[in-house]
Every structure is written in C-alpha cells, then in structure tokens.
N, C-alpha and C positions, 0 to 999 in steps of 0.2 A: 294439653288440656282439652279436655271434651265437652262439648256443649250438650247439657245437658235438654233433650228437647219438651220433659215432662216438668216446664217452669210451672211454681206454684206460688198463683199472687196472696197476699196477705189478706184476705178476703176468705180465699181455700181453705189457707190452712186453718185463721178461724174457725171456720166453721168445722173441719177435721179436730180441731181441737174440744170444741162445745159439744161435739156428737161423738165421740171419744168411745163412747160404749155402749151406743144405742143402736137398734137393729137396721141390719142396713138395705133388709129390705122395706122394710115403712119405710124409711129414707128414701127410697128411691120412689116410692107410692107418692109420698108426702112430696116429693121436691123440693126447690128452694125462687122464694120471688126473689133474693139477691142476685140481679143479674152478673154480679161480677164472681160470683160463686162456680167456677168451675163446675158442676156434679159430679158428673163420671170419675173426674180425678180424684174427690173427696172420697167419694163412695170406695173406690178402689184403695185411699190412703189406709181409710178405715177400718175397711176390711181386714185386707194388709197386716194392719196391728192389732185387731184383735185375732188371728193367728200368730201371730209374733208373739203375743203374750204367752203362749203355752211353749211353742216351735223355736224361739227364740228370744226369751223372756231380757237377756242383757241388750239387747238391740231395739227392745218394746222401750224401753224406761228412758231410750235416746231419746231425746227432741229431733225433730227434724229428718230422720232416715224415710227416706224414700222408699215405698218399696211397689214392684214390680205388679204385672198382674198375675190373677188367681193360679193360672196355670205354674207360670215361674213359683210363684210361692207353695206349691202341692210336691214340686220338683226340688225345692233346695232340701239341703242338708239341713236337719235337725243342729241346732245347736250341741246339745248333749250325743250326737254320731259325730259333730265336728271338733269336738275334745277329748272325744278319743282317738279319732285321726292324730289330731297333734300329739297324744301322747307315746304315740307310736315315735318319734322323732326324739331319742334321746338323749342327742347331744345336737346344740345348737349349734350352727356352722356361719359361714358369713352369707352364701349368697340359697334365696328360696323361691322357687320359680312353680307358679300357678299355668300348665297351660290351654285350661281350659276354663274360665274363672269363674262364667255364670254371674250368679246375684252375688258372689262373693263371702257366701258365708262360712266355706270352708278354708279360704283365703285367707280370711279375717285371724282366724282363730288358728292356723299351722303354722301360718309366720311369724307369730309372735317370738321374739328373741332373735331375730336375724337381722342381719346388717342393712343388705341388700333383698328388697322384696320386689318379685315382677309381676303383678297380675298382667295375662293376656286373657282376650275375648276378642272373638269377629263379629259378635253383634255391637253394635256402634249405640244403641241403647240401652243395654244391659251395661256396658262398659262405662258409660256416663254419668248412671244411677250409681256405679260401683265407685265409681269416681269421686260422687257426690257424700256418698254413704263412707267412706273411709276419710274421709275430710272431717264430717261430723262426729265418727266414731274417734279420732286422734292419731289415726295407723297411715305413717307416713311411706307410701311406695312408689311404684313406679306403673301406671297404667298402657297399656299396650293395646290399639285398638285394629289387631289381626289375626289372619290365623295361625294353625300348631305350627306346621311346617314350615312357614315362613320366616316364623320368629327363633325357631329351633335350629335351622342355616346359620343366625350369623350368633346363638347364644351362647353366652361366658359359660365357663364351666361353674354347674352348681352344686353345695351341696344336697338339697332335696330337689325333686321335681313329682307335679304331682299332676294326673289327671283324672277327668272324669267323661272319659265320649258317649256321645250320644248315642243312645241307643235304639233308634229307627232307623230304618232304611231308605233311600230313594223314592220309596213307595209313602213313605209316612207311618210302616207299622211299626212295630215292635220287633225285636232283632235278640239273641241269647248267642251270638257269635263273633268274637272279637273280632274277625275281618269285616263284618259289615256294621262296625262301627264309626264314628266320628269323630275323630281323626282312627285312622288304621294305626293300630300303637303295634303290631307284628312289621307295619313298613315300617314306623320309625324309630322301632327298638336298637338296632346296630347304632344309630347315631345319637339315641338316649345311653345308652349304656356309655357310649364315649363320652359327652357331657356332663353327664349328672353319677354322683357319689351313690346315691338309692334313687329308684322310683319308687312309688306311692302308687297304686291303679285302684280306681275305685268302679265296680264294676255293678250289675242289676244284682238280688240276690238270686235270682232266678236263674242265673251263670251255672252250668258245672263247672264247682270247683277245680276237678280234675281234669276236666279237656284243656281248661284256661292256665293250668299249671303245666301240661305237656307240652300244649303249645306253645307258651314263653319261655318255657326252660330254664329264665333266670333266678327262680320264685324262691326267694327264704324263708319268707312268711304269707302265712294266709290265716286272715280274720275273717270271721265271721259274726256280724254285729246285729244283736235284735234289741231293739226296743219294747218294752212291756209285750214278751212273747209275740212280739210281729219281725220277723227276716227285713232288715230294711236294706244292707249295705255286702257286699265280699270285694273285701280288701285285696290287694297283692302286692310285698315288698319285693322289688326285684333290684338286683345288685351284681358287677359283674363276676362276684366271685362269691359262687355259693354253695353250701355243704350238699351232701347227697339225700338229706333228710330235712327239709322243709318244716317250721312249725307249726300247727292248728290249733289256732284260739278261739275257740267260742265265747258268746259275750251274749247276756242278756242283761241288760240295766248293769247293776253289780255283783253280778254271778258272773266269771271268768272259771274258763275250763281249756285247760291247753294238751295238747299232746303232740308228738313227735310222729311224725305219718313213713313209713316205709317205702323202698322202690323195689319190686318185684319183676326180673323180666320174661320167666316163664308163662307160656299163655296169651302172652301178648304178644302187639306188632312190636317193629324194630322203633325203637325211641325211649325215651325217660316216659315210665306210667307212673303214677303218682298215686297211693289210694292209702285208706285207712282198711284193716282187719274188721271184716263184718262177722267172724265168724265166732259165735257164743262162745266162753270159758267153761261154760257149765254146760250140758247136756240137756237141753229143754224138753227132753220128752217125759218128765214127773210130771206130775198137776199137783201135785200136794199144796193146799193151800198154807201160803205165810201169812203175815199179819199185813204187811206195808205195799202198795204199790206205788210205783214209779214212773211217771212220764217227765223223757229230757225235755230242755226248754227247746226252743224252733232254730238256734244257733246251732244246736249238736244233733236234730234231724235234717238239719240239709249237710252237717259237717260228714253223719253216718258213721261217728266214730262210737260205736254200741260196746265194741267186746273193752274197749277201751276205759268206759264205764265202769265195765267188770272188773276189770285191773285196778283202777283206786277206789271203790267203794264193794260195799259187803251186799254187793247185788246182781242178781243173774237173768236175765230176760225171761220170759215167758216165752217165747218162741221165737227162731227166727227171725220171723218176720213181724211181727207185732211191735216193736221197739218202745215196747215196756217192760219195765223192770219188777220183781220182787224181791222182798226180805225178811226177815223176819223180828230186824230189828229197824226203830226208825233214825233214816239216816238225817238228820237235820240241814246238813249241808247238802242236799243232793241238790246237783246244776237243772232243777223243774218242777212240776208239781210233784206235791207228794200227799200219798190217799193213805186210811186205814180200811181194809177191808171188811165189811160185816159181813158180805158170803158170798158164795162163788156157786155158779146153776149152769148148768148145761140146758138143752132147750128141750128137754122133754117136758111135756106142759104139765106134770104133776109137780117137778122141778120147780118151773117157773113161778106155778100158783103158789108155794110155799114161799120161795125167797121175794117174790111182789106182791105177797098178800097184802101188807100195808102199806107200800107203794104207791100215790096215785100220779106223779111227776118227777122228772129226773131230766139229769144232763148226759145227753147217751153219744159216746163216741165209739167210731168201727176202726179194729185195725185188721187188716186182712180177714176179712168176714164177708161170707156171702151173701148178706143183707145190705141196702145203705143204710143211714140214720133214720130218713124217713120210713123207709119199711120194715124196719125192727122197732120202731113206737109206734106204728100204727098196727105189728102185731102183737106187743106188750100194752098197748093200752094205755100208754100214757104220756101226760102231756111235759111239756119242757119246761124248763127250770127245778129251782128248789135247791135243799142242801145237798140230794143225792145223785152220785155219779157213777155212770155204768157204761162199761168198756169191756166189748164183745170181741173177741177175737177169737184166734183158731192155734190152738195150742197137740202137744202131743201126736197124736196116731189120729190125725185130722179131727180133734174134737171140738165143736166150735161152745164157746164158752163165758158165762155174762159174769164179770166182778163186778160185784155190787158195792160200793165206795163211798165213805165220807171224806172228802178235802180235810186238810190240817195246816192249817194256821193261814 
C-alpha cells in the first residue's frame, strides 16, 4: 500500500466539485478565502477533469480519480489509443504485466480480463495516485513501486507485458532511438522474450518504424495509430517466434488499413531490413487529369505503404513523391481525404489567372514543390481557408502543378 501524498481534505474536493466547470484560470485570479481549501490541488483536480472529459471521458464521470499534473496529463494515453492497445490482446491469458505504468491509463484498460495484473512504476507518486485511482475505478491488481529491471529479475512468467519508456535522454531532450530510451528494452529484450508470451512496445510516433523493427528483430506486428489525422502512438508486437513478414496496420479513428511488409536483403547491410514497396504500380509520368484526388490519412504517411494503396484500391499516385493519389472514380472508402477535382494549372501565369480567377481563399498544401505554403499564397494571392483546396506538387518530366479541389463529405 502506497501513501498517497496528494491527500485531498473534504474541503478541496468541495470546492473541486462546485467549480467542476468553470475556468480555471479566473480561479486561480479569483482564489479562495476558505483557508482550508487547498488551491493549487483544486485547481490542478480541475483542470485534470476537464481534460479527462474529452482524453478520457469513462474516467471523467468517476467520482474521486485523482489526477496527476498538466504535464502527466498531455503525456498519457488517450483513452480511445488505450482500447485499441487492448484490442490488440486477443486472447486473455492469466497473468498481465505493466512495466512501465505511468498515470495508469493504459493499464487500466489492457488488463481487463486477466487474472493476475501487475502495475510497476518508479515514481512513488505516480504509483500512489495509480493506486488510489484503480481502487476507485474497481480494478483489483497488484501495485509495484520500482523499477523495469528490478521487477523483471525476479517476474513470474506472463502472458502480456507491456511497455512504454521514456523517451528523453540524460540531458532532458527528446530521444527517437530505442537505446537511449527508459528502460533500454534492446538490454532487456533476451530476458522479455523468456518471460513473457508477447510484448506490447509502445513507442513516440516519430520512431522509424523500420530502424525499430531491424533493431528488435522479434517484431510481428506494427501499428500505427492516429487520432483525428494526428500520428500519436507506433506500436510493436514482439514474440519469440515470428514469421519473416511482419504485419502493418494503419489506424486513423476507424479507418484500419493493413498490409503484409516484405524483407529484401539486396542493397543492404547484413541483417533483417524491414520496409514497405514505395515504388508506384502505375507510371506517374501522364498528367492527364481524373476526377478524384487522394490524400492517405498520417498512419499510412509515416507507414509509407503508397504502392500498397495501389494494390487494393483503383488509384495511382501522381508522382512519386507527392503521396497523392488519383482516380477517376470515387473511392468512398479510401484510408484519407478525399477531393473532386475542378482543375489542374501549371504555373504559367496565364494558367493561373484562369483557374484563380474566382478564387480569393483556399487551403494550399505543398508536396515536393519548390515553394512553401507561405510563398505560393503570397504568389497566388490569396488568403487561407474556405471550401477550396489546392495541392501543388511536382509531377511528370518535372512539372510543377496546382489541383485545384473541393473536399467530399
């Protein structure tokens, strides 16, 4: 049992309760003459749950969950990335091992259905709150208050184990390399893999997929999970016995797109390379205008599985490098947005003045173009937003080239 040291007298929470929804910076302008009114801890409760409300709405409607400060809360898992984590899990097993547990909200929601649950954490406040918070929530486990390696020495064999390390350095920055992570999951992989039936790694989305899958070698699966077109999570199942073709799941909200990734060893160094086919099914050097364009969602541009695209839908890239699609029919189900073209202008300015004659605002995005966004509206003339969308890129026998676009649906 952990002493929790963020005690909140009945005073607090009142007040946490009466101010429930009100801004919490006048709050803090305003103060409180009840001197037995904690503030800072109110203020923080507050806060707390009005992001819980969107972040983690079954946890908001708790009574009594404690939650952590601003920073921990900007850093947990989404509710909705923490059930599809679990979903990943499809057969429940007896024993489910956290060891890296945080605020606990990926905890909460993986272990559901298991006999035996472990949360670990080295922080001794974060673990107390998890402590507290899983008492209130009804999720009966086992709280651990140390660290990976320590706990992982003398751990029963499980079926899940799952982490998520830290990802700064000694220095306090930011880190995109599994070795100067926290815990180093490349040291204690040998002795995960004898322990635990899967691991789980939950990793920045900013990771190359493919350095993190050469590196571990055990990788069967890899997710890659966005929220409302933002990259938030790259998953990795790893397992001691696994095929020579790893799967790629793309995930935006409820758009899933999966493929089967290839190992190729010509060209490379000596090792397992891991990578998806970038190279178009269709010949991008036509311009012929179709009807429909295509942009993937942020799951399948960091996945880079394009030709892939091409293979189950009736759509072929505009170039290379541009990682947009066209067609000339519309595909409804396409994994992103998806535009109707009303015309397509090269940048001769006679061009232009015809296809932006009635244009005075749009949403202008660049893909391999030698303009940014700012200097191709401040040479078109015009301002942002609106219903119309235009994406310049550089297609054919280097043509650079503006689709002129309305969004659909």
């Amino acid at each position: 049992m952990y002493l929790c040291t963020m005690i909140i007298n009945d005073q607090t929470w009142k007040f946490i309760r009466q101010h429930a929804n009100d801004d919490v910076r006048k709050l803090a302008l305003q103060g409180c003459k009840d001197a037995e009114v904690d503030l800072p801890m109110a203020l923080q409760q507050i806060a707390g749950r009005q992001t819980a409300k969107k972040k983690l709405p079954t946890w908001a409607e708790a009574d009594g969950v404690i939650y952590p400060p601003h920073l921990n809360m900007e850093q947990c898992s989404s509710e909705q990335t923490a059930r599809y984590k679990a979903s990943l899990i499809t057969s429940k097993g007896d024993t489910y091992v956290d060891l890296t547990g945080g605020f606990g909200v990926d905890f909460y929601w993986m272990s559901q259905g298991f006999k035996h649950r472990y949360y670990i954490e080295q922080n001794a406040e974060l673990c107390a709150i998890a402590e507290h918070n899983f008492q209130v929530l009804g999720l009966a486990c086992s709280v651990c208050c140390c660290d990976t390696a320590t706990f992982l020495a003398d751990m029963p064999h499980a079926d899940i184990v799952f982490l998520d390390p830290a990802r700064r350095n000694e220095h306090g920055g930011r880190t995109y390399d599994i070795r100067d992570c926290t815990p180093n999951v490349l040291e204690l992989l040998p002795l995960l893999l004898e322990k635990a039936n899967k691991i789980i790694l939950k990793l920045s989305p900013m990771f190359d997929w493919r350095k993190a899958v050469n590196d571990l070698k055990y990788v069967s699966e890899v997710h890659i999970v966005s929220v409302a077109n933002e990259c938030k999570e790259l998953l990795l199942v790893l397992q001691q016995q696994v095929t020579d073709s790893p799967t790629i799941t793309c995930v935006n909200d409820d758009s899933v797109f999966k493929v089967v990734s290839s190992k190729e060893t010509d060209g490379f160094p000596a090792g397992n390379q891991w990578f998806l086919s970038r190279k178009p099914m269709v010949s991008p050097q036509e311009t012929n205008v179709t009807e429909y364009l295509y942009e993937p969602n942020a799951s399948i541009m960091k996945a880079g599985c394009f030709a892939e695209i091409e293979q189950q839908y009736p759509a072929r890239q505009l170039s290379t490098n541009s990682h947009l699609f066209q067609s000339s029919v519309e595909i409804e189900d396409f994994p992103g947005r998806r535009f109707q073209i009303q015309s397509v202008s090269s940048m001769n300015k006679q061009e232009l003045k015809s296809s932006l004659s009635e244009i005075k605002q749009a949403n202008i995005a660049v893909r391999n173009f030698p303009l940014s966004v700012e200097q191709l509206r401040k040479k078109l003339r015009l301002k942002d937003g609106g219903d119309i969308y235009i994406f310049a890129t550089t297609v054919g026998n280097n043509q650079h080239m503006l689709y002129i676009c309305r969004k659909i649906g």
